[in-house]
C-alpha positions, 0 to 999 in steps of 0.5 A: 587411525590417520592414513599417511600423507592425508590430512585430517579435518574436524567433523561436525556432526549429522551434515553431509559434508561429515559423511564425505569421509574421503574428502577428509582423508585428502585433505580437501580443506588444505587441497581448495586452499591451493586449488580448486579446479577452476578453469578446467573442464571434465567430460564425463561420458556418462548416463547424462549429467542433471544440471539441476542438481543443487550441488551442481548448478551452473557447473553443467556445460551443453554437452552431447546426447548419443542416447535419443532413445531416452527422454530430454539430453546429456543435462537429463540423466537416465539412471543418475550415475552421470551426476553422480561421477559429476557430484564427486568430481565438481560438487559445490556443497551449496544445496540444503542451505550449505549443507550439501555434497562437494566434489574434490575439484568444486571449481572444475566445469562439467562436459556431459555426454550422455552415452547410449543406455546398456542392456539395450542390445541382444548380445555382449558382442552387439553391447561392445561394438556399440559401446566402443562406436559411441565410445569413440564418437564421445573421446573425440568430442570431448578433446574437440570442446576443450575438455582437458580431462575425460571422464570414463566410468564404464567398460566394455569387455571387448576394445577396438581400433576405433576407440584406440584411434580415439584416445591417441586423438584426445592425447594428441589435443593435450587431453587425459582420459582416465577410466574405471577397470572394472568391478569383476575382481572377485569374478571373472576378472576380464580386462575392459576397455577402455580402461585397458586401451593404451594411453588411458589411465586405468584406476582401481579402487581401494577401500577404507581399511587401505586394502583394494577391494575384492571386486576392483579389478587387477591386471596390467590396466591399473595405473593407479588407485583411488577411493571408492567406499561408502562415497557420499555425494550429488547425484540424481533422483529425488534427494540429490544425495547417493551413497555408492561405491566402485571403481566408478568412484575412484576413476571420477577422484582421480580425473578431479585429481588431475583438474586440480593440478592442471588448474595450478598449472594450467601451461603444463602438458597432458604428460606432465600433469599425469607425471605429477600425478605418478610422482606422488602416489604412494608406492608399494611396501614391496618396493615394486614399482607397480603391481597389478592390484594397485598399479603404481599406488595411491592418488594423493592430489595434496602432495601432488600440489604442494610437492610436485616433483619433476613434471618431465618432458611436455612431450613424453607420455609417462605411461609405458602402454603407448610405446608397448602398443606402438612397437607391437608386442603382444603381451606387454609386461607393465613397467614403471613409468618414463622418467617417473620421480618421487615428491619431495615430501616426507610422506613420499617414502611411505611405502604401501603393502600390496599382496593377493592376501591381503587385496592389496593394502595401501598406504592412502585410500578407498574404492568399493565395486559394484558390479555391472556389465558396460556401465561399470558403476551402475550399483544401486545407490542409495538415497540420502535423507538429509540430517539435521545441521549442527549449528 
C-alpha cells in the first residue's frame, strides 16, 4: 500500500539504498530534485559524530567535545549514536562503491558536539543537571557556530532555567532545535527535556503500519512525528551500516526536513521554515488540530518544498509554548500553531486517524523506540553486512 502524499521509488534488490524504505516513502529522489540541504549546517549534540565514516566524509565540521573522559573528540564516537543520527540526516550513499547509506539532506554539513557519556553519575538527579548544564553549554554553541538546526536525540527527565535560556538564545540567533520525546510511552511515560522545554520541536515517532509506536512517548511535547522503524543507515563500528529505531530517528528526519526547506530558502526565519514545516503535516482524522499522540501530524518535506503554503510573519514563533511559558501558566493546554495554514496540494486534506486504540495512526509515516535513560536512542544497533550489488 502506498502511504498518501508519499511518493514511490523502484527498489533494487539487495543494495542498502533499497533497504532505506523511508527514503522511498518521502519521496527522496523528487525531494534531492528540489533539494538537498546544501548550505545548511546541523548540530547534532550527540555521542561524537566519526568523521571517518564513508557515507559521511567531508560532511563532519570541527565541533565541540564536552566528553574528555572518553578517548579522541566530537569527530570520535563512543557509542556510534552520534553518527548514526549524522548518517540519517546527511549520509551521502557514496561508501561500498555507491552502494551505500544516504540521509534525507545529503547536501546538509554536520556540527558535532559531543555530549558527556550518561550512566556516569551515581544518580538520576546527578545525571540531570549534568545533562541540562552540557546540554546548555552545547545549544549555545551550536547557535554561535551558525548551525541553523540543532539536533537533540536525547533527554533528560528533569529540565532547568538553564537549558531553557539556552534554547531562547538559539531562537533568538534564528536557530531551530528539535528534540526527541522520548521512548518510554509504554512505561513511565515522564515528559523529558528538553523535548518539553518551550521553544523546542518535540518529535514522536510513527511506525511503518502508519500508527505511533507503543513506545514513543505522548504528551502536550509532541509537535510533530516522524519515522523511525527498522531505519537503515551510516553510523559508527565496523560496518558502517546500523539498523535502528526510536524517536531518535524520527527527530534526526525531522531536523534533515527542515535543512532542506531552509536550503531552498535560505532568507527565511526560523518561524517561517518551521511554519512551513506545520503547514504541511498531515493532520489528524479526528479533525483535531493536534493530539498528544502525534502532535500536529506527519512530517512531509516533499509537499513542504513544492507546496509551502504561507511561511507567516519572520517574527512570530509558531508554536504556541513560548507565549504560554512567557505568560506563566502553569499547566499550558497545547493548541494549535499561530497563524498555521495548510499546503495547497492535493494531499493536504488527507486526514490521520489518531486514537489511544489504535497508537495513533497516521496518514505519513514511521518511528520505532528504544528505550533509555538521558540518551534517548542508545538501542543496541545492529550491524549491517553489505549484500551483493544488483547490476
Amino acid at each position: 500500500m502506498l502511504l498518501v502524499g508519499i511518493a514511490s521509488v523502484p527498489a533494487h534488490a539487495e543494495t542498502i539504498r533499497s533497504k532505506q524504505w523511508h527514503l522511498d516513502a518521502m519521496g527522496a529522489e523528487k525531494i534531492w530534485k528540489l533539494s538537498t540541504g546544501e548550505g545548511v549546517t546541523v548540530a547534532v549534540i550527540d555521542s561524537g559524530v566519526d568523521k571517518n565514516n564513508p557515507d559521511l566524509a567531508g560532511r563532519v565540521l570541527k565541533g565541540k567535545n564536552l566528553e574528555p573522559n572518553e578517548p579522541g573528540d566530537e569527530q570520535t564516537d563512543y557509542s556510534s549514536h552520534g553518527t548514526g543520527m549524522a548518517g540519517l540526516i546527511a549520509g551521502t550513499g557514496k561508501s561500498g562503491g555507491g552502494d551505500g547509506a544516504f540521509g534525507l539532506a545529503p547536501g546538509a554539513k554536520i556540527l558535532p558536539i559531543r555530549m558527556p557519556r550518561s550512566g556516569k553519575t551515581g544518580s538520576q538527579k546527578d545525571g540531570d543537571l549534568r545533562f541540562n548544564k552540557k546540554a546548555s553549554v552545547a545549544i549555545r554553541f551550536a547557535a554561535d557556530a551558525g548551525a541553523k538546526v540543532i539536533n537533540i536525540s536525547m533527554g533528560a527527565k528533569e529540565g532547568s532555567p538553564q537549558l531553557t535560556d539556552a534554547v531562547q538564545y538559539a531562537l533568538d540567533k534564528n536557530s531551530l532545535v528539535f528534540a526527541a520525546v522520548g521512548n518510554s510511552g509504554h512505561l513511565g511515560n515522564g515528559r523529558e527535556y528538553p523535548a518539553a522545554t518551550p521553544g523546542v520541536v518535540g518529535v514522536g515517532a510513527i511506525d511503518k503500519n502508519l500508527k505511533k509506536i507503543k513506545m514513543s512517548q505522548t504528551g502536550p511535547q509532541v509537535d510533530v512525528v516522524a519515522p523511525g522503524d527498522k531505519m537503515v543507515h551510516a553510523c559508527g563500528g565496523k560496518t558502517g551500516l546500523c539498523e535502528t529505531g526510536g524517536t531518535s530517528d524520527a527527530t534526526a528526519l525531522a531536523s534533515a526536513t527542515a535543512a532542506l526547506i531552509w536550503s531552498k530558502h535560505p532568507d527565511w526565519t526560523n518561524n517561517q521554515v518551521l511554519k512551513v514545516m506545520l503547514n504541511t503535516v498531515s493532520g489528524s482524522t479526528t479533525g483535531e488540530k493536534r493530539s498528544d499522540f502525534i502532535g500536529y501530524g506527519a512530517l512531509r518535506p516533499l509537499r513542504a518544498l513544492k507546496s509551502p503554503g504561507d511561511p507567516g510573519p519572520a517574527d512570530v514563533y509558531p508554536l504556541p509554548d513560548l507565549a504560554a511559558a512567557e505568560a506563566k501558566s502553569p499547566s499550558p493546554q497545547a493548541s494549535s500553531p499561530a497563524s498555521t495554514g495548510t499546503g495547497t496540494d492535493k494531499a493536504s486534506s488527507t486526514p490521520v486517524a489518531d486514537s489511544q486504540e489504535s497508537g495513533g495512526k497516521t496518514g505519513l509515516w514511521i518511528g520505532l523506540g528504544v528505550a533509555a535513560v538521558v540518551l534517548i536512542g542508545a538501542a543496541v544497533a545492529v550491524p549491517l553486512v553489505r549484500g551483493r550489488r544488483s547490476a
